[in-house]
C-alpha positions, -999 to +999 in steps of 0.1 A: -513+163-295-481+144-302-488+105-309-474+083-286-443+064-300-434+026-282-403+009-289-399-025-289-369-038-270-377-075-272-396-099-291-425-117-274-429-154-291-460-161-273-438-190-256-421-191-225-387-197-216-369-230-220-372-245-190-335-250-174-325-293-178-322-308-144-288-319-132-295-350-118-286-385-120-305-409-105-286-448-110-307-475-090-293-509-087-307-542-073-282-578-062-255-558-082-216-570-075-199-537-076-162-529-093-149-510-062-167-498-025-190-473-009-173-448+011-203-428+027-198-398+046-217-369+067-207-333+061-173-347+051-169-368+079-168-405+065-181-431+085-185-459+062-163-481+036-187-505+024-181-537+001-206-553-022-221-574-033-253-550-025-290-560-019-293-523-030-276-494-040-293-464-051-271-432-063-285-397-070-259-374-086-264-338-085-241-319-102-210-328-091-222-344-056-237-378-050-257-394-025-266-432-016-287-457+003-266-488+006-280-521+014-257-553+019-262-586+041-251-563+070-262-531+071-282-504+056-267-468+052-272-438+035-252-408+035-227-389+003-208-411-020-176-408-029-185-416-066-143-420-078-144-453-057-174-470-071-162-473-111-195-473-133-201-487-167-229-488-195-253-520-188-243-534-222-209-535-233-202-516-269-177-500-287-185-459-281-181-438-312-170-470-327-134-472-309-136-473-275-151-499-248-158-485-213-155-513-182-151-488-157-151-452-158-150-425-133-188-404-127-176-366-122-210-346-127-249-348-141-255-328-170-290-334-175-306-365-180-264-380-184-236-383-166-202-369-171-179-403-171-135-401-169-123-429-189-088-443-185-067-450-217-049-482-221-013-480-217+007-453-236-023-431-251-019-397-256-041-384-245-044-411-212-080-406-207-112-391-219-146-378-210-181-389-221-215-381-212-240-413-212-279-413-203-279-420-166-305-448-174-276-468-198-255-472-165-248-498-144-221-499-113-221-540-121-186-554-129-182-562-161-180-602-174-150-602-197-140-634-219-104-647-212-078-617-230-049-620-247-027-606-264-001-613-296+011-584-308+031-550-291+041-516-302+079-518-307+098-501-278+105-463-282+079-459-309+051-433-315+021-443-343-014-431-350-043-449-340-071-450-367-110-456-370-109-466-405-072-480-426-048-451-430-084-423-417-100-409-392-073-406-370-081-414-332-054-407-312-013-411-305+000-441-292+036-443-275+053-474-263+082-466-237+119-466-244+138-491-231+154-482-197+169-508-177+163-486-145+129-479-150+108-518-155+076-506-172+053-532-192+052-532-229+019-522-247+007-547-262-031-559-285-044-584-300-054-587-336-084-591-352-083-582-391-058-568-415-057-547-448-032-543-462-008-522-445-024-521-415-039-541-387-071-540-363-060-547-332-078-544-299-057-529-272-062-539-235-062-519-206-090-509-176-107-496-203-102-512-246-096-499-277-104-510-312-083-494-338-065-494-367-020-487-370+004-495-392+014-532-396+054-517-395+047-502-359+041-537-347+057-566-336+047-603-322+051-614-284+057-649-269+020-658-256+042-677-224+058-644-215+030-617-222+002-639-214-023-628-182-001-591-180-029-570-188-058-597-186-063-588-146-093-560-146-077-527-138-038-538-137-012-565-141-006-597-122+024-602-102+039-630-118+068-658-107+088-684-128+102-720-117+130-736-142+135-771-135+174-767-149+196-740-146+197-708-160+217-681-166+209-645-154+222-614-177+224-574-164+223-547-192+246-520-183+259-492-204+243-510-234+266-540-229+248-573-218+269-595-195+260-628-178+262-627-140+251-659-127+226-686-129+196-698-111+191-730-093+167-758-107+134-752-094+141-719-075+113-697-078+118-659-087+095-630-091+093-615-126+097-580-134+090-566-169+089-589-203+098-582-235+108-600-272+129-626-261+138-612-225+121-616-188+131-600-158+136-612-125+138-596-089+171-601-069+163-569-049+185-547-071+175-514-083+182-527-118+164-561-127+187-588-144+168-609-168+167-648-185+165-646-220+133-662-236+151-695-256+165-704-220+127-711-205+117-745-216+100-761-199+100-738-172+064-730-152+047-700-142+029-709-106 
């Protein structure tokens, strides 16, 4: 007789297979002031918009769907959430991988025990956002309590520098501040320092979402404080702004790289402003192109 030959096609450990990680999220909060609202819905029909501050508001992300019981002073409701309107955070505030400070970030999907945040990059990244994954525990949808920000120092107009984690290493990313185009108002990007060595600065740049980093001290230049001042400080976007000069002063339009003076304005007249930059502020007349007063014309004027 012919022995019997077996061949093995697999390997048997003796242990059994990795059990799969769930893909769930479960974010329970309690007396919690939210960033943005609850927009509830039932087989895509939405029936709700809800506004906090909540007694509760418990979130269970699955994937890349979410599902609520919301609680205010008025109502309780539960139904899917609409998780892009209801900007998350981490409980404490900390600089992640050392560089970047998330306020409020967008939850897209669980991916086990975390969830998959979109993070907005201040002004003129490039990249202009990115994605982390943070334990679902570590979350919070609580707006964040910021200190007073400001800012003395922007990237000069038109220029593209590299971001650093250490002086001159480790680069981060590209940072771009927009030419200027007298059509096209824009707001300057602008940081604040905090150290310097030797050819280059630490400067934390503002936005939704901050930025600690290192660039070169050449890429740089200082802002007035009385123009630049409360720009970015506003959680999630500018201020609209408006200037009163108790004299009179005169009004300049940029065209075709000339600058020619076109009027004045009347003593305590108040005007909207439009973009600022070193030594220039524009005002709205309803033009498609804003004129502007230049900086060493404003004292003492006031910004109501």
């Amino acid at each position: 007789m012919r022995p019997l030959i077996l061949v093995a096609t697999g390997c048997w450990t003796g242990m059994p297979p990795e059990t799969p990680k769930p893909t769930s999220c479960q974010i329970e909060e309690r007396l919690v002031e939210p960033a943005g609202r609850a927009k509830l819905s039932v087989r895509s029909l939405q029936f709700a918009d809800v506004a906090g501050p909540f007694v509760r508001l418990d979130v269970r992300v699955t994937d890349k769907t979410a599902h609520a019981v919301v609680e205010n002073d008025k109502v309780v409701l539960e139904g899917d959430l609409a998780l892009e309107d209801l900007p998350l955070r981490p409980r404490q505030l900390a600089l992640h991988d050392q560089w970047l400070e998330v306020v409020e970030a967008k939850g897209r999907a669980a991916i086990g025990g975390s969830l998959r945040l979109d993070v907005e990059l201040p002004s003129g990244f490039e990249p202009s956002s990115t994605s982390i994954d943070l334990p679902c525990d570590r979350l919070t949808f609580a707006v964040a309590k910021r200190p007073e920000r400001s800012h003395d120092l922007m990237l000069r107009r038109g220029h593209t520098t590299t971001l650093y984690l250490r002086p001159g290493t480790q680069p981060i990313a590209k940072w771009t501040a927009p030419k200027y185009d007298p059509d096209v108002p824009s707001e300057d990007v602008a940081a604040t320092e905090l150290e310097r060595a030797g050819n280059y600065i630490k400067v934390r740049i503002l936005g939704t979402n901050d930025v600690v980093a290192w660039v070169a001290a050449a890429a740089m230049e200082p802002v007035s404080e009385d123009l630049y001042g409360g720009l970015l400080g506003s959680e999630g976007g500018g201020l609209v702004r408006s200037i009163e000069c108790p004299h009179r002063v005169p009004i300049y339009v940029r065209a075709d790289g000339q600058v020619t003076r076109v009027g004045t304005t009347k003593p305590d007249a108040n005007f909207l402003t439009g973009a600022s930059r070193a030594g220039e502020l524009e005002i709205q007349l309803g033009g498609t192109s804003l004129p502007f007063l230049k900086r060493k014309d404003l004292q003492p004027c006031r910004y109501p």
